[in-house]
VMD Tcl script that draws the C-alpha trace (Angstrom):
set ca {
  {0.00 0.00 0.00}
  {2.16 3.26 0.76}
  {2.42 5.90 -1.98}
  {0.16 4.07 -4.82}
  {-2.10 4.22 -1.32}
  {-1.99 7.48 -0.48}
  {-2.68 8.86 -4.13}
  {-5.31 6.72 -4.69}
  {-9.14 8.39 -4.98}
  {-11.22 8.66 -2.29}
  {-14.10 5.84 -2.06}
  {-16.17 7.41 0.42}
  {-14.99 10.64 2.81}
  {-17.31 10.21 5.86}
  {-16.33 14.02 6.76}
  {-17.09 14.84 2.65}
  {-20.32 13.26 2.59}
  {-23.74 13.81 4.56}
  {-26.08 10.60 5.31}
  {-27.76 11.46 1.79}
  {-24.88 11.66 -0.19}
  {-24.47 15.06 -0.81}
  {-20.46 16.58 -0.84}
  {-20.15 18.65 2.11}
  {-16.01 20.15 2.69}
  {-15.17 19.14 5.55}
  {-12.65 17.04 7.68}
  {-15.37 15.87 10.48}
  {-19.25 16.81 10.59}
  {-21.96 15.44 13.06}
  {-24.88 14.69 11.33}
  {-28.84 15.13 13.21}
  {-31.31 13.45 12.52}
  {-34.17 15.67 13.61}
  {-37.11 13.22 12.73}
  {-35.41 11.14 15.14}
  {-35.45 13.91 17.68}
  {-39.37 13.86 17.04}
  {-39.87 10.76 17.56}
  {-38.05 10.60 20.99}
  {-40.33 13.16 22.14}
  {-43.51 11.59 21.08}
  {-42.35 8.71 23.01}
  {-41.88 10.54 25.75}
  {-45.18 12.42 25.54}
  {-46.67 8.54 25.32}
  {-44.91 8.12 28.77}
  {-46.24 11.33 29.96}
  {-49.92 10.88 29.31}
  {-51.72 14.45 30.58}
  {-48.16 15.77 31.48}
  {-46.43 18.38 29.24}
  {-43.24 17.59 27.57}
  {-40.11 20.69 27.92}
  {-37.70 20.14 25.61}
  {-34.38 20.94 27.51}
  {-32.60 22.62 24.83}
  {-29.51 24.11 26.75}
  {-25.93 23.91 25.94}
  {-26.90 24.06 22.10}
  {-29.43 21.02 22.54}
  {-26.41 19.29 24.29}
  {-24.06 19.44 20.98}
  {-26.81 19.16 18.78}
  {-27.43 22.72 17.31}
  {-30.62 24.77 19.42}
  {-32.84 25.58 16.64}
  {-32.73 22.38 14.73}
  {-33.31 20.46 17.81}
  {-36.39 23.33 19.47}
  {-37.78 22.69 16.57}
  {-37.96 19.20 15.55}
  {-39.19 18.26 19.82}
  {-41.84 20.78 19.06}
  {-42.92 19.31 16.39}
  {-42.60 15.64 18.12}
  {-45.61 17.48 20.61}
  {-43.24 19.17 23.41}
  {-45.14 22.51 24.99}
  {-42.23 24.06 26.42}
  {-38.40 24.38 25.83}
  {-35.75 25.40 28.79}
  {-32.58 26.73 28.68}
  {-29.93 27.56 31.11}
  {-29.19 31.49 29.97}
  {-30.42 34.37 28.62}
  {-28.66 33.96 25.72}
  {-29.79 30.94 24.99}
  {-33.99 32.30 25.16}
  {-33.21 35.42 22.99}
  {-31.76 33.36 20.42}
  {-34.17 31.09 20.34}
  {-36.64 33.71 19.85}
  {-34.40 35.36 17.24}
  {-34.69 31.68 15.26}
  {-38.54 32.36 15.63}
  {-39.21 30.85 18.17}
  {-41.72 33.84 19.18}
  {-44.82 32.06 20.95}
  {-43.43 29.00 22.41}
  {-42.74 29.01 26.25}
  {-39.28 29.23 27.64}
  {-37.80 28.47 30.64}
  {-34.11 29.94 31.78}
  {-33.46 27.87 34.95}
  {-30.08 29.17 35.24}
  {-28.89 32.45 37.35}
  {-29.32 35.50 36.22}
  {-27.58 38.54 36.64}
  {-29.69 42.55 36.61}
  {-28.44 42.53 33.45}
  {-29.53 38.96 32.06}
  {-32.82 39.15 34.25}
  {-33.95 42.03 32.05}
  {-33.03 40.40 29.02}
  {-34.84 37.35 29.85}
  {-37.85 39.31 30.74}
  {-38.38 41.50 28.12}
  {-37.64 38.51 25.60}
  {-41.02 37.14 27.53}
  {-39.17 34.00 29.30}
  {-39.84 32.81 32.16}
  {-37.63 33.14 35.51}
  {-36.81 30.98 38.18}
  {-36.85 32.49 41.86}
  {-36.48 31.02 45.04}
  {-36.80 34.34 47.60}
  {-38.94 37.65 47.95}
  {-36.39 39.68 47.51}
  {-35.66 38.04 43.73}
  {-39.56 38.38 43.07}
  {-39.13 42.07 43.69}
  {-36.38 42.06 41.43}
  {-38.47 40.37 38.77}
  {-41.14 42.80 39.48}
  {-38.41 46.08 38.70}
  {-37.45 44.55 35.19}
  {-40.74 44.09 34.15}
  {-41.68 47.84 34.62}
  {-38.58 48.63 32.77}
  {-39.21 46.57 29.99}
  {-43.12 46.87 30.10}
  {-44.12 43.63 30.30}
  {-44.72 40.75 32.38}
  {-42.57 38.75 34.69}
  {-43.60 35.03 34.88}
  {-41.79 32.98 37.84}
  {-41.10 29.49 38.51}
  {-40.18 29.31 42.60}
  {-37.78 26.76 43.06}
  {-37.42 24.53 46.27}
  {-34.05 23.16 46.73}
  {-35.14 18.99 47.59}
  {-31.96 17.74 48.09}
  {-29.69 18.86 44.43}
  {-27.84 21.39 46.79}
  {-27.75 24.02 43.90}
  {-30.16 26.77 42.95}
  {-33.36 27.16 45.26}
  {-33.76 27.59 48.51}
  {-33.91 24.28 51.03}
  {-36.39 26.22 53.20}
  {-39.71 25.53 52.29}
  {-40.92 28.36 54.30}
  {-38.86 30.79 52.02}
  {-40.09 29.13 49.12}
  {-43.59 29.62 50.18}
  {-42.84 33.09 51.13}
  {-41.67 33.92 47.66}
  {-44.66 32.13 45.97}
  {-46.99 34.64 48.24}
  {-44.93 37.00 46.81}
  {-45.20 36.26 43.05}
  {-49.18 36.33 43.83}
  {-48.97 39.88 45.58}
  {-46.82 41.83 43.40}
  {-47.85 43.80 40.24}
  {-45.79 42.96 37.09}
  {-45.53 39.38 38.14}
  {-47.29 36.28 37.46}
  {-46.70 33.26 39.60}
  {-46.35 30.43 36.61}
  {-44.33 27.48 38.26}
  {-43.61 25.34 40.97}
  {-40.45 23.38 40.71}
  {-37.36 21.32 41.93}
  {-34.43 19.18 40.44}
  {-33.96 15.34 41.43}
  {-29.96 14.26 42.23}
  {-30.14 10.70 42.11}
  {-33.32 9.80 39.33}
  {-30.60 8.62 37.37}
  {-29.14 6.10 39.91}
  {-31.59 2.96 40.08}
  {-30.56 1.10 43.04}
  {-30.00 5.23 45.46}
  {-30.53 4.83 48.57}
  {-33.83 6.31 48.90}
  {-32.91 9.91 48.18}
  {-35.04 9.98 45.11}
  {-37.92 9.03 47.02}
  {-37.36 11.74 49.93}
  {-36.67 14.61 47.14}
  {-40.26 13.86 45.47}
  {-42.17 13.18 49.28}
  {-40.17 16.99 50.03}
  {-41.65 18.17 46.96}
  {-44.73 16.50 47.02}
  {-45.48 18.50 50.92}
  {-44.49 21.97 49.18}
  {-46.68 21.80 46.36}
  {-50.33 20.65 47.82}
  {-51.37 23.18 49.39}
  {-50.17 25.75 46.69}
  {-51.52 23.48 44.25}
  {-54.89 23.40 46.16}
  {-55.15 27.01 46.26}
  {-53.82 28.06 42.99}
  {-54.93 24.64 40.69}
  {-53.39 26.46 37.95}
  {-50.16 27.40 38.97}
  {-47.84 24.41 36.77}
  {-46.04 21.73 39.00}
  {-42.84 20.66 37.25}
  {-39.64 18.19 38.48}
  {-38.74 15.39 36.44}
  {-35.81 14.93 34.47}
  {-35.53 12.20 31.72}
  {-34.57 9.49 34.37}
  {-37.45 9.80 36.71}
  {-40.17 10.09 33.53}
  {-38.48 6.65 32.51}
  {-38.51 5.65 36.55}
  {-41.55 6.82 38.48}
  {-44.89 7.99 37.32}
  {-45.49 10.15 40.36}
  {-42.84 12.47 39.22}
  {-44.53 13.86 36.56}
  {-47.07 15.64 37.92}
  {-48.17 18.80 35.37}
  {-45.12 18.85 33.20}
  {-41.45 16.93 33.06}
  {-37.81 18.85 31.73}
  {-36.31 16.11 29.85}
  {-33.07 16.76 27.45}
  {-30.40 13.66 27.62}
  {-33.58 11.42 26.52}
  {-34.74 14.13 23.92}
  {-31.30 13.07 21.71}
  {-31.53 9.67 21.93}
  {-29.32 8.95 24.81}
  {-29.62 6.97 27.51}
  {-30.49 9.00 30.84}
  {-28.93 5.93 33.15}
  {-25.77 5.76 30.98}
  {-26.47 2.10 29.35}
  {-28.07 1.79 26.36}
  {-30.95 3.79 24.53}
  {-32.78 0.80 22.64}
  {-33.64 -0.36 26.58}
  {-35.82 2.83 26.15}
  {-36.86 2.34 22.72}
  {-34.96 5.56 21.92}
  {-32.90 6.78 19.13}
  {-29.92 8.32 18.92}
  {-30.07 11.67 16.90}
  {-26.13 12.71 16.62}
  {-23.47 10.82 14.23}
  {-20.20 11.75 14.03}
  {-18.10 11.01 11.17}
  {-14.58 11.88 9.68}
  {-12.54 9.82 7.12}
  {-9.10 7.96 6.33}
  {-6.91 10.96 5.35}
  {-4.07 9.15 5.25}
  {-2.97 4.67 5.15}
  {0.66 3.78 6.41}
  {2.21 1.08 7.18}
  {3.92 0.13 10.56}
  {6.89 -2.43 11.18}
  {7.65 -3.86 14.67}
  {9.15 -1.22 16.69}
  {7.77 1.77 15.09}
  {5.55 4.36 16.86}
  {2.85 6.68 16.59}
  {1.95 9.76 18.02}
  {2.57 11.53 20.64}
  {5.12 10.41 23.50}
  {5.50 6.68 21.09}
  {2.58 5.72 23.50}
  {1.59 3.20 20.69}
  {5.16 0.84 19.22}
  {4.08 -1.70 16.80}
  {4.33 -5.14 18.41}
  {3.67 -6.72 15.17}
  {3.51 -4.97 11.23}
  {0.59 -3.26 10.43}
  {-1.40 -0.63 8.83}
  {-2.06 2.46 10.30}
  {-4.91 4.46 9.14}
  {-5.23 8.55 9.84}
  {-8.24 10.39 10.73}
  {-8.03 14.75 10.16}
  {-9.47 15.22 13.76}
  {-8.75 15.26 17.70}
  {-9.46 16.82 20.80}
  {-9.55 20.30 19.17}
  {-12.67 18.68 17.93}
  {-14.39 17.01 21.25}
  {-12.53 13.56 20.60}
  {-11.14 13.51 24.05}
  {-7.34 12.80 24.52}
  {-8.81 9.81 27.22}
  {-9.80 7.77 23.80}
  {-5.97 7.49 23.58}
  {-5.45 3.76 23.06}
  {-8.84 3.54 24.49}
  {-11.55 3.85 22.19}
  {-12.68 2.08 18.47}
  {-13.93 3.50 15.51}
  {-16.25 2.47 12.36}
  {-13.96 1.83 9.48}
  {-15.12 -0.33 6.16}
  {-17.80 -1.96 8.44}
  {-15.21 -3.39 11.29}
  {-14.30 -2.07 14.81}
  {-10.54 -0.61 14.69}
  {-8.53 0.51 17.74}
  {-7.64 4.01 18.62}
  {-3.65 3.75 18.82}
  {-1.27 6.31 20.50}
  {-2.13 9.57 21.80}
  {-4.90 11.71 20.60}
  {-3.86 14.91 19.05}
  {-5.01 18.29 18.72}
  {-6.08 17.59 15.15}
  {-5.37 13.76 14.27}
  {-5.60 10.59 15.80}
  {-4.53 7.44 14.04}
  {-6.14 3.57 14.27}
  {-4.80 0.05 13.61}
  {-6.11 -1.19 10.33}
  {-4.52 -4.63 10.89}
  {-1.62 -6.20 8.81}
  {-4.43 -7.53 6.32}
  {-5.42 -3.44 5.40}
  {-2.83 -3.47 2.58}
  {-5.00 -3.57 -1.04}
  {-8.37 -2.58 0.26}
  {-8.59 0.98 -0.79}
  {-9.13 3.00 2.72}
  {-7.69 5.87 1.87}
  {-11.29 8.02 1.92}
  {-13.00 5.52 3.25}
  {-15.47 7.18 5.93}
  {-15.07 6.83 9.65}
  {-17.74 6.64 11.92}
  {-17.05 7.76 15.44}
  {-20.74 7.61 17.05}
  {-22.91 6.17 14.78}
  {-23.73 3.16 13.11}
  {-21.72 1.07 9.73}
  {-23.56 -2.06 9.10}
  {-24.16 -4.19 11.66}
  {-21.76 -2.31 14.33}
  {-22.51 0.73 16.13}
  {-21.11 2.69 18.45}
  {-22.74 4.95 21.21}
  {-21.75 8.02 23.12}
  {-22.81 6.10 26.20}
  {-19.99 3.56 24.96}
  {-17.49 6.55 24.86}
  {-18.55 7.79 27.92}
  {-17.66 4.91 29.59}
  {-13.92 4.65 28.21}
  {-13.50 8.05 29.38}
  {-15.10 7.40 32.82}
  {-17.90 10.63 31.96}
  {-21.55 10.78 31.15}
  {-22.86 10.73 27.88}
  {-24.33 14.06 27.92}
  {-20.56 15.44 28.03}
  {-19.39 13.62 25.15}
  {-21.99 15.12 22.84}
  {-21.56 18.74 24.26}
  {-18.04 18.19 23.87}
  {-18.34 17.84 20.29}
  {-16.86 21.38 19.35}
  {-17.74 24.43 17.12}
  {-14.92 23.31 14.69}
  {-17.50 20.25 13.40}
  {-20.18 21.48 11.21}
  {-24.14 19.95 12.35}
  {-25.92 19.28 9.44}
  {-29.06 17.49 8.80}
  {-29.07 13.49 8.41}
  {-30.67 10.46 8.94}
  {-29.63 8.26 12.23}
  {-31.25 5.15 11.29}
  {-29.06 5.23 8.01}
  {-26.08 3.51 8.41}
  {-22.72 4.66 6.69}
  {-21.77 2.28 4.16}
}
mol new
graphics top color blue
foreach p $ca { graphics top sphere $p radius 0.5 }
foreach p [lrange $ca 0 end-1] q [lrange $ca 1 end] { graphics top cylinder $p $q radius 0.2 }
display resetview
């Protein structure tokens, strides 16, 4: 193989080609399927019976572009998207998103409260004093302030862990002009861990005394907690509406595998074989000659790296799609290349081109972020947000396998 290799035409660049075929320039893309975000959400919805569906769209829909993904849950029946900034609402209302409830559950400075106000989002608050605040930016802005007033079960984070507060600020929200008292909510820590010790069940019996006797009075006001994991877990957690986002891509909230949920995976991520060498006992790759050939071989280059989101924990620790087959991940992960083992039988089969799939499917093999997270000892919701700006999102088709 060698130079009559290297100069020979490219069968199929994964990073050149979208799931339909059509050339796209680049070294790496991630391709979304947003039918497939759809469909997650419908399923959800199924789970949900009378409960609302919000599509948690933060972080750029977890790696998988905002708008693309707002709009495809919406159309899959979610009521509601959330997002962690005030950024993140304006621009979804700059993509259009103009009548469509959204939720900022993150903090919010002066400054990003009367953003998120004026952009008509709604605002979580835990304490009188932040309902008066609410109530100040929406006489600036002329509007309306709607609040969600967060009790603090047991995540340790935002809210306050004093239910008395929390009912204080809820009389609050129903006394004060330029307000409107919307939500009731909290955040579970462990609906992800199936055999917790309990704690799941003492967050939602903590919640569950808060909210009946608001819920009594004010039948309207909408009672919200569950993440993905507890609408997969426990019915009583879904009371008038559920936040889910890991399960809205496809990805399994208790880190296993999504078909156990009958969900699908909406992100593929794909490069190519830039470059087919071959590699004689003794000889290294990469960085610090972490990988010396023990045997000859092939070695097969892929144009991307951590300055991508590939993580340098893959080194000698992860597999890619290649022709069909599993290949190792050998040596250390650059900054813009990493290189795999083609095996001493690559020689004559044409790989320069040939597409790589990194999560994703190639005939009968597959490979999952859950499966990465794993081999880097994370969660799989980091490995898609870690996917960076440098690799294009366009639209695809995840059921399609890459030939």
């Amino acid at each position: 193989m060698g130079a009559a290799e290297d100069a020979a035409p490219r069968r199929v660049a994964g990073a050149a080609l979208d799931a339909d075929g059509v050339a796209r320039p680049s070294r790496a893309v991630a391709t979304i399927d947003a039918a497939a975000i759809a469909r997650n959400c419908a399923q959800l919805c199924a789970h949900l019976g009378a409960s609302k569906l919000c599509a948690v769209v933060k972080a750029d829909a977890y790696g998988h572009g905002a708008a693309t993904a707002a709009g495809a849950a919406l159309s899959g029946g979610a009521q509601w998207l959330a997002v962690a900034t005030a950024q993140e609402a304006l621009s979804l209302r700059a993509d259009g998103l103009d009548q469509v409830p959204i939720l900022v559950m993150g903090a919010l400075t002066d400054a990003e409260l009367a953003l998120t106000v004026g952009a008509g989002a709604d605002v979580v608050v835990w304490s009188e004093r932040q309902v008066q605040e609410a109530a100040e930016a929406a006489a600036v802005a002329g509007s309306v302030a709607r609040l969600h007033v967060k009790l603090d079960t047991g995540m340790g984070r935002l809210g306050t862990r004093d239910s008395a507060e929390a009912t204080r600020a809820v009389g609050a929200a129903l006394a004060t002009h330029g307000v409107a008292l919307v939500g009731l909510m909290t955040h579970f820590a462990t609906a992800d861990e199936r055999d917790d010790d309990g704690f799941f069940g003492e967050q939602l019996a903590a919640f569950d005394r808060f909210v009946g006797p608001i819920k009594a009075e004010h039948p309207q006001t909408l009672v919200h907690a569950a993440n993905s994991a507890a609408v997969l877990r426990e019915r009583r957690a879904h009371f008038d509406m559920a936040r889910c986002g890991i399960a809205v891509y496809g990805m399994d909230p208790f880190g296993s595998d999504p078909d156990d949920h009958g969900l699908e995976p909406a992100l593929a991520w794909h490069s190519y074989v830039a470059a087919v060498k071959q590699c004689r006992v003794g000889q290294s790759a990469g960085y610090g000659r972490r990988f010396i050939a023990q045997r000859d071989t092939w070695l097969g280059v892929l144009p991307l790296g951590y300055g991508d989101g590939f993580r340098r924990a893959f080194s000698d620790n992860a597999e890619v799609l290649i022709d069909g087959c599993r290949v190792p991940v050998v040596g250390t992960v650059s900054m813009d290349n990493i290189t795999v083992d083609l095996g001493p039988d690559a020689a004559g089969r044409g790989l320069v081109g040939a597409a790589a799939t990194l999560i994703g499917r190639q005939g009968s093999e597959r490979i999952t972020a859950e499966e990465l997270a794993r081999r880097a000892g994370t969660i799989n919701y980091e490995i898609t947000c870690g996917i960076s700006g440098r690799v294009p999102r366009i639209p695809g088709h995840g059921r399609k396998a890459v030939r």
